[in-house]
C-alpha positions in Angstrom: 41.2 -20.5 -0.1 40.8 -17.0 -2.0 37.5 -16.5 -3.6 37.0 -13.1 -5.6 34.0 -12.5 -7.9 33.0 -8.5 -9.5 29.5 -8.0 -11.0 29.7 -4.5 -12.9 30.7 -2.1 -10.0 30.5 -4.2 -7.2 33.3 -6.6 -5.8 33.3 -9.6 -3.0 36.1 -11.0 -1.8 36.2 -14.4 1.1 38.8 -15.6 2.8 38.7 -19.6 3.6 34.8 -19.7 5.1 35.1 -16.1 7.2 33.5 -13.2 6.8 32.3 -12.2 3.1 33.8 -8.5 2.4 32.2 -6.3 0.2 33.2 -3.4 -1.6 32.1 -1.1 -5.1 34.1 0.5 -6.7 34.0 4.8 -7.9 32.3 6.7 -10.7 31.9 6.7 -13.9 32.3 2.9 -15.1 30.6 -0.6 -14.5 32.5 -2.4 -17.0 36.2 -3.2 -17.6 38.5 -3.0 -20.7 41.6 -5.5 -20.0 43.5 -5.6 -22.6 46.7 -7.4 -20.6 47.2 -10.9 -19.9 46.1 -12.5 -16.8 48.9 -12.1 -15.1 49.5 -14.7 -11.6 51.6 -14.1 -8.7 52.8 -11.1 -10.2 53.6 -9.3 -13.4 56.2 -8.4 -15.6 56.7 -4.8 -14.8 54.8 -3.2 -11.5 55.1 0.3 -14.2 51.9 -1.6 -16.0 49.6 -1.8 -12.6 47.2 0.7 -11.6 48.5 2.7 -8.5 45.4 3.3 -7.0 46.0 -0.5 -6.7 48.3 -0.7 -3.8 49.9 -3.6 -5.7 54.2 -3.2 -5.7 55.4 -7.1 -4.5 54.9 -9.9 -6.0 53.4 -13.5 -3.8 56.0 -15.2 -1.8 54.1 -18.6 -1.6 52.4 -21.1 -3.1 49.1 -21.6 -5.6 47.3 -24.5 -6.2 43.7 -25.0 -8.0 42.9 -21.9 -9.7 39.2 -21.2 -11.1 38.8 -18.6 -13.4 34.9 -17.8 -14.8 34.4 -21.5 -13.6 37.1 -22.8 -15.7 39.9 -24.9 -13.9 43.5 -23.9 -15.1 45.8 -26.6 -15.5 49.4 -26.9 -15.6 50.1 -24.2 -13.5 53.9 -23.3 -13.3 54.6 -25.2 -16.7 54.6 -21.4 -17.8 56.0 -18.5 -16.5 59.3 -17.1 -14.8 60.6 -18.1 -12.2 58.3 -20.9 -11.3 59.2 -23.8 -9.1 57.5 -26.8 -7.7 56.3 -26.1 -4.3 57.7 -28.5 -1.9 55.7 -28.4 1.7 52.8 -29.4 3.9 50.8 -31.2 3.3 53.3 -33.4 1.0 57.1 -32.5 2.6 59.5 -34.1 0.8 61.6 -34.8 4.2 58.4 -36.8 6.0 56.3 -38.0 3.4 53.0 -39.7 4.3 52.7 -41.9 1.8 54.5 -45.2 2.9 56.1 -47.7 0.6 57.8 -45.3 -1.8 54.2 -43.8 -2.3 53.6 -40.6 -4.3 52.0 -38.0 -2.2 49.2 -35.7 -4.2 48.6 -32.4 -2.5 45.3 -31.3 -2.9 44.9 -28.3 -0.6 45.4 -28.7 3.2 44.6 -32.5 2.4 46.6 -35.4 0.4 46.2 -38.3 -1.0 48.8 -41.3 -2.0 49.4 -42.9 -5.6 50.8 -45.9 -4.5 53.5 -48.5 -5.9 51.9 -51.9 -7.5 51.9 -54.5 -4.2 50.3 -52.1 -1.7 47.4 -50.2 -0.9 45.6 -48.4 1.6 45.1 -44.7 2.1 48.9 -43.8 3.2 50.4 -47.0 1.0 50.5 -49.4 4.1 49.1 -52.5 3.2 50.0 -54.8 0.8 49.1 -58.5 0.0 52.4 -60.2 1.3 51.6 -58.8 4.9 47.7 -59.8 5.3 49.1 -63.5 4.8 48.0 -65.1 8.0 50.4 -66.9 10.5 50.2 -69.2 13.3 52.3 -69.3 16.0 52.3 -72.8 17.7 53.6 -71.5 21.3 56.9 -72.0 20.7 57.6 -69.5 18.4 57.9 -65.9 18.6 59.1 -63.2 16.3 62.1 -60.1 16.7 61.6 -56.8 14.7 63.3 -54.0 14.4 61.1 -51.6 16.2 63.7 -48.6 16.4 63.6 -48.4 12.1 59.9 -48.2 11.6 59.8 -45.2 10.7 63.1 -44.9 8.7 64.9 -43.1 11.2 65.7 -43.9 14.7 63.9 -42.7 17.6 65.2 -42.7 21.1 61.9 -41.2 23.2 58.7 -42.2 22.0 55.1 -40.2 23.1 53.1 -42.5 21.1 52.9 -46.6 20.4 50.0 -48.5 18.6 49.3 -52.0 17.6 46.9 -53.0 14.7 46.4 -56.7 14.5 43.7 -59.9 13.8 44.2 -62.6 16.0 42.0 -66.0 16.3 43.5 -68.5 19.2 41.7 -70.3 21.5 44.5 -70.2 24.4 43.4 -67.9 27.3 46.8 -66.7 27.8 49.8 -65.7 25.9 52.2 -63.1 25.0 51.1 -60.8 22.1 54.0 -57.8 22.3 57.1 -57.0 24.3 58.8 -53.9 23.5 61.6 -52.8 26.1 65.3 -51.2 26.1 68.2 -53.0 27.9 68.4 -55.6 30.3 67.6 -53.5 33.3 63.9 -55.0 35.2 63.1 -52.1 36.8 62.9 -50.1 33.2 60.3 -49.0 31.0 58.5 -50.9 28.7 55.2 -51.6 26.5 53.5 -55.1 26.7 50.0 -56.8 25.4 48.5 -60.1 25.9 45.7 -61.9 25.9 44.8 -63.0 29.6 42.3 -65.1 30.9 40.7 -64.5 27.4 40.6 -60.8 27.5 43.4 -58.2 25.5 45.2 -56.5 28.1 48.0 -53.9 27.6 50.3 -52.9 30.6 52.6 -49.9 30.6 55.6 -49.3 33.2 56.1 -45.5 33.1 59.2 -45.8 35.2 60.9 -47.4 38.1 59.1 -46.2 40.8 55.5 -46.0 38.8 53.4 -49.0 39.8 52.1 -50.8 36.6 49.3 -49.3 34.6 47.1 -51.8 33.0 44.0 -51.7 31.0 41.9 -55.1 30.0 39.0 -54.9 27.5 35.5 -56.3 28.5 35.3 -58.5 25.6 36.9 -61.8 25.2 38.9 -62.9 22.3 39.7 -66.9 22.8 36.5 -67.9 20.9 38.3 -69.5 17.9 36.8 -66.4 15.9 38.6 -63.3 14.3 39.3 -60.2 16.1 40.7 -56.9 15.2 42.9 -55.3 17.8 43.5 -51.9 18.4 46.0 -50.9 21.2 47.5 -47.5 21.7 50.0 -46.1 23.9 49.8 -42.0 24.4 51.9 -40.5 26.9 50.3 -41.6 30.0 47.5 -43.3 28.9 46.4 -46.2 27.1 43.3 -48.2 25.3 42.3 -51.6 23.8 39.8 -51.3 21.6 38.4 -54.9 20.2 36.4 -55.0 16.9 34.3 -52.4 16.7 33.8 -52.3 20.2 33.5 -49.4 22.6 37.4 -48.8 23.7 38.5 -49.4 27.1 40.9 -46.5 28.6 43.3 -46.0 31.6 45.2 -42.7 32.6 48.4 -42.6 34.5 48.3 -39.0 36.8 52.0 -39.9 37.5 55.4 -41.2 35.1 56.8 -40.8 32.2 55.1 -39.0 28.7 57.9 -40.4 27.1 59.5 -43.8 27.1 62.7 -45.0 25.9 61.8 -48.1 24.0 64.3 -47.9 21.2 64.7 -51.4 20.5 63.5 -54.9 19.4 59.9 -55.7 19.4 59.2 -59.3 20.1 56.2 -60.9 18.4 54.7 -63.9 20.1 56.5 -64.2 23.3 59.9 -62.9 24.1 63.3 -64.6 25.2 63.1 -63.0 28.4 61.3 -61.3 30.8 61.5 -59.5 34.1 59.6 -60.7 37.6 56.3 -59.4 38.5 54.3 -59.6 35.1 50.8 -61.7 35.2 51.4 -65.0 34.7 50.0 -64.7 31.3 52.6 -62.9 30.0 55.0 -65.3 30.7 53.1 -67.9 28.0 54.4 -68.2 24.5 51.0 -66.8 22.5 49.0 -70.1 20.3 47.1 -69.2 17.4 47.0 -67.0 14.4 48.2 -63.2 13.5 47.0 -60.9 10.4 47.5 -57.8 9.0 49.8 -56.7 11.8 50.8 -52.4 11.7 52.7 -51.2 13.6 52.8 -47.3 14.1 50.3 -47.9 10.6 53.1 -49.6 9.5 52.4 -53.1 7.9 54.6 -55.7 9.3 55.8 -58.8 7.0 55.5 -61.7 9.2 56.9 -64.1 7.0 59.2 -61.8 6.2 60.9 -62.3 9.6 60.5 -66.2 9.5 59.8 -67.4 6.5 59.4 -71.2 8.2 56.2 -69.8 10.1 53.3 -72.2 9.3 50.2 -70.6 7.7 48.2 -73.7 6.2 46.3 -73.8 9.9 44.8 -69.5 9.6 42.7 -68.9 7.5 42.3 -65.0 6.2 39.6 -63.1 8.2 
């Protein structure tokens, strides 16, 4: 952000919040006669600016917000020559924020989203259809296309998080499996709820022993609980409610893991050896407001025979 003000003779001129410059200009005036248009970005003909100016390009970039004497002025670019639409940070056209088919609204170095009717939420990811909550009865579980969440696929993955409310009363069960191919010894992400406690456990790669993280508080109350689990490079946390997170840190394995494939909701068809026994337990009890990557999943969307007249909302 420019600011530039002038009081007869003297002028100040601040860049973002840095160092205020000050300056005064020569003998014999204090006032100015300006006859010519305000001219922005540049001006007709560089024949009509002052040298002692310096001023012989006009801006390559962008403008946005301009004050003038304390008066905001609108519509900038609807006049003018040459004038596009600025297409960039913080609203590129090629990775918008806004999800859904959300309108991104640049304001600055921030944004905010105009969303669609049917969702909400600061980037446009929630919507009514996927805070309907779901029960799982231990025999089912769910598939989703993990590799599409973000509209594009993704082989190598630095980052995974889980969003969800769960109410169950089982101590154990499967949560989420994500893994690539049929091969044990390969990497993958997977949460449950063991012994009544959220627990997320990461293999890195084949010769990396398990890394596993369990939050201190207990979930299997019958009550609602908001889970936050996150996956980032080599470390991971749980974070329950509003509850202090619990962390682990890998010094060895993988930053990246190749986990381009289905996510399995609920339990999974298979699994490899050596998992908790928990994991190997279909999950009992409810699910809302699922994101994945801040991406709201449809659960009924993926079976629309799941039962939801036992969950109440949270």
């Amino acid at each position: 952000m420019v600011r530039a003000s002038r009081l007869d003779k003297d002028g100040v001129l601040q860049l973002n919040n840095g160092s205020v410059v000050r300056g005064m200009s020569g003998p014999p005036l204090n006032e100015l006669n300006l006859e010519l248009p305000l001219y922005i970005g540049s001006v007709p003909n560089f024949t009509e600016t002052s040298r002692d100016s310096g001023v012989a390009f006009g801006l390559i970039g962008a403008i946005q917000r301009l004050i003038v004497n304390g008066q905001s002025w609108t519509g900038l670019g609807m006049q003018g020559s040459r004038v596009g639409r600025y297409q960039g940070p913080p609203c590129p056209p090629s990775a918008n924020p806004c999800l859904n088919r959300g309108v991104c609204l640049s304001s600055l170095n921030t944004f905010s989203c105009k969303c669609v009717d049917g969702f909400y939420g600061e980037q446009c990811q929630l919507s009514a259809a996927s805070e309907k909550p779901v029960r799982f009865n231990g025999d089912t579980f769910l598939e989703y296309a993990f590799n599409l969440i973000s509209g594009k696929r993704q082989r190598n993955r630095r980052r995974t998080r889980f969003e969800v409310s769960v109410r169950s009363e089982e101590a154990n069960g499967l949560l989420f499996w994500l893994k690539r191919g049929k091969n044990p010894l390969g990497n993958y992400v997977a949460v449950a709820i063991s012994d009544g406690y959220p627990e997320l456990n990461l293999k890195l790669g084949r010769h990396i022993p398990l890394l596993t993280v369990r939050s201190k508080v207990q979930v299997n109350d019958g009550e609602w609980h908001t889970l936050l689990i996150e996956r980032w490079k080599r470390g991971g946390q749980i974070q329950v409610d509003d509850k202090v997170p619990d962390k682990v840190q890998a010094e060895f394995g993988k930053t990246m893991l190749n986990t381009n494939a289905q996510l399995w909701i609920g339990g999974a068809p298979t699994l490899p050896g050596g998992l908790p026994s928990a994991y190997y337990l279909n999950y009992n009890g409810c699910l809302q407001r699922l994101l994945v990557d801040k991406v709201p999943v449809n659960l009924l969307q993926l079976n629309t025979s799941l039962p939801t007249d036992l969950c109440d909302s949270v």
